[in-house]
N, C-alpha and C positions, 0 to 999 in steps of 0.2 A: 227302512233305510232311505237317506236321502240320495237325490240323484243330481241337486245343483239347479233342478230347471224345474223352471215351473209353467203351468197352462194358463193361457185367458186367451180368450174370443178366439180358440179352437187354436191358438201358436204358439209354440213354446217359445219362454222366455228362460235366459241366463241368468240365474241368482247373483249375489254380487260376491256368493264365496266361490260361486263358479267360475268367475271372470277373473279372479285370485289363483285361482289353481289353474286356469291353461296360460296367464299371465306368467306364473310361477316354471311350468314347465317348458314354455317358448323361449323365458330367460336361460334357463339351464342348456336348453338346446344350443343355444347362439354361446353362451357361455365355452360349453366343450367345442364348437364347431372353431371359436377364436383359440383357444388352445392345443386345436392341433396343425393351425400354422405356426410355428416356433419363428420364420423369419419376419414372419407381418409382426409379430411381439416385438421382437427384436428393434426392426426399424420404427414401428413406434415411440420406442424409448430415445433414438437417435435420433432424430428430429430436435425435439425441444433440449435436448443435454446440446445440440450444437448451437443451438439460440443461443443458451446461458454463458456459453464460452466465446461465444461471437461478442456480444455486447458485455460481457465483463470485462474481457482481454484486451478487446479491439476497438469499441469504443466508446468505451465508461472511461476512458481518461479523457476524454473531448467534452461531456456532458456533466455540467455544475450542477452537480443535487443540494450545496449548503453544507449544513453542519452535518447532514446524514451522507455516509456512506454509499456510493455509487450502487454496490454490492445490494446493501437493505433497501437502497431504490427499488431494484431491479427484480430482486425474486418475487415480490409480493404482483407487478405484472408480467412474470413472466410462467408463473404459478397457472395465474390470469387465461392466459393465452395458451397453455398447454391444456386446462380445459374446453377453452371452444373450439380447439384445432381436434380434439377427443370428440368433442359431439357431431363435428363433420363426417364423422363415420358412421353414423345414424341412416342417413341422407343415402348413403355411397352404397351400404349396407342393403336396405330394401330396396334399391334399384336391382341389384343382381339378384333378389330374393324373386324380384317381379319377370327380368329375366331371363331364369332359371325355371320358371313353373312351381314354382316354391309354393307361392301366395296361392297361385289357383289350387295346390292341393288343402292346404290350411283353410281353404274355401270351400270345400266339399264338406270340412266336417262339423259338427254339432256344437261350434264354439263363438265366442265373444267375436266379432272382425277387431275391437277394438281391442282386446289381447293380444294383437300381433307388434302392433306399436306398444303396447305396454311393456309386452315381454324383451321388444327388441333395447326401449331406450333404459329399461332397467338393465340390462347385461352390462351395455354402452356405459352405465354410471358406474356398476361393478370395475370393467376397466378402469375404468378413467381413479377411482380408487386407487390402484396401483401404480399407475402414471404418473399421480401427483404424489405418491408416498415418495419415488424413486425419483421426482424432480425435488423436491425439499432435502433426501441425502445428499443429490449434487450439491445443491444449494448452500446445505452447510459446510461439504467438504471445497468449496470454493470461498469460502470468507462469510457466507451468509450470517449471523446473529440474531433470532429475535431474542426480544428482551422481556414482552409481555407473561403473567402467568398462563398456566396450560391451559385454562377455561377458556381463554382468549383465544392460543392458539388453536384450540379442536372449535371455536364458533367461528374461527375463521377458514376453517379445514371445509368444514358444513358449508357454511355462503358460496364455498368455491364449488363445491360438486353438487348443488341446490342449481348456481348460474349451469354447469355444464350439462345436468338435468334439462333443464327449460331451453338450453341451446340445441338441444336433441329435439326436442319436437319440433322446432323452426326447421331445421335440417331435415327431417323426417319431411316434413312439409313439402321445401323443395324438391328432394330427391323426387315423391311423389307425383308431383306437377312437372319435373321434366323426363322420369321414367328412362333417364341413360346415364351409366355410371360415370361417363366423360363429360358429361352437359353437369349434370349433380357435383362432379366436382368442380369444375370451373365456378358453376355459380356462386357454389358453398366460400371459395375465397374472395369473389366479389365483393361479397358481403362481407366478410371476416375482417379482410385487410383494413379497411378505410375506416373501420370500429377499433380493433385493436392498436393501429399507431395513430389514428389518430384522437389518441387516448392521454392519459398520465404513468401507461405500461413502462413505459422506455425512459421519454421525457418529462420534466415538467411541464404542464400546459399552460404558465406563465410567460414560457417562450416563445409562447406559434402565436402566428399573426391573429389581428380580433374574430372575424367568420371563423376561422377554425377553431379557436381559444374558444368561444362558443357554442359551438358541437362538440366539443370534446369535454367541455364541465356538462353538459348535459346525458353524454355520453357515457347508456349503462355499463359499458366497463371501465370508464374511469369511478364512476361510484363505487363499484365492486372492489377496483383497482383501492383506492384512499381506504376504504370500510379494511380491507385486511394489512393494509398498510401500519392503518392506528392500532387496528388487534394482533397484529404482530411486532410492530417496531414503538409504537406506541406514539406514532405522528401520520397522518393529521390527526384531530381528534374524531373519531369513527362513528357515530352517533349520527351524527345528521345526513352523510353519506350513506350510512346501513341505512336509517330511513327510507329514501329514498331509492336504493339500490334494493331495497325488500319487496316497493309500490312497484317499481319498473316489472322485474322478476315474476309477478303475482298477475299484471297487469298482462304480460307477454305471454305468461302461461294460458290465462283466462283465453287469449284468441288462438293462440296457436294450435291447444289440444283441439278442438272442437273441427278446426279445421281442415288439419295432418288426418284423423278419422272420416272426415267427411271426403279428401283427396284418394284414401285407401279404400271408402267403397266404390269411387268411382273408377282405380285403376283397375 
């Protein structure tokens, strides 16, 4: 019978089906622990459905998209940004885990450390799955249309909860390094805001001045932003955005994991 672990130089080591399975089981935890607050669900989903009516109603008639639809502007970053405001829960999350005494018991026993973050930002994406299901039926039931085939629409479904993945370990990150769920979150929108608008979310970035108009084409959520733009509406053309919005993504990942693990042996 196997047992997941194995010996050298007298310590046992964590197989990598074993890092899988308390990965698998920390998920689940966090899983059921978010579904027995019904009101945290709730305000969840209000949040971003009050974005969507904010800037469709109030002011998408002020803001010239062209031949496209304010509407088909607007949900592919607003999609956007209900993801990263999902992964800010990551952060918020193992702060009260830290806390709470959570992590020091998760610490006494015979598992991965770095399973606790695995387990945590895979639930996190779990969410965030349903989050963005239930922003796309607002989406449509407010004028949204894509046009794209469905391959298009589920690779662009993918890119978006891939970015809100990778936005989970940044957040995991922080939370880590400031260890208070009130510092974690202030910080978490620090950083959120001035990425998100000043993005191609809301508006075209043909209209902000040249410094910003330049942070914001280089700015991985407006690549993210265009990439499901063109796979859903089928403008810009997505190609060269997905490019670049895959290297960003890959590249963020590559320092942040390493990091957010190395911040959690140290809290």
């Amino acid at each position: 019978m196997t047992t997941g672990v194995t010996t050298r130089g007298g310590r046992q080591r964590l197989t990598p089906a074993a890092v899988l399975h308390d990965s698998r089981v920390l998920a689940a935890r966090q899983l059921r622990k978010t579904l027995r607050r019904p009101t945290y669900i709730v305000f969840s989903f209000i949040q971003p459905v009050i974005f969507v009516l904010l800037f469709r109603y109030i002011f998408g008639g002020a803001i010239d998209t062209g031949a496209t639809s304010y509407v088909n502007f607007l949900m592919p970053g607003i999609i956007v940004q209900t993801a990263i405001f999902g992964a800010l829960v990551t952060g918020l999350g193992l702060t009260e885990d830290l806390g709470s005494g959570v992590v020091d018991r998760l610490r006494s026993l015979p598992m991965a450390r770095s399973a606790v973050l695995l387990g945590r930002t895979a639930a996190d994406l779990v969410m965030n799955v349903f989050t963005l299901t239930v922003m796309i039926a607002v989406g449509l039931l407010v004028g949204f249309r894509p046009t794209e085939p469905a391959w298009r629409l589920g690779a662009a479904f993918l890119l978006v909860l891939a970015f809100s993945y990778v936005f989970s370990w940044i957040s995991a990150w922080i939370g880590l390094t400031v260890r208070n769920p009130e510092t974690a979150q202030s910080a978490g929108f620090i950083w959120v805001f001035p990425l998100t608008f000043a993005s191609s979310a809301f508006v075209p970035v043909e209209t902000m001045p040249g410094p910003v108009r330049t942070f914001a084409e280089h700015n991985p959520v407006t690549l993210v932003v265009d990439t499901v733009r063109g796979l859903t509406i089928g403008a810009p053309d997505p190609a060269g955005p997905a490019v670049q919005a895959v290297a960003w993504l890959g590249a963020l990942l590559l320092v942040f994991v390493p990091i957010a693990v190395r911040a959690f042996r140290r809290a």
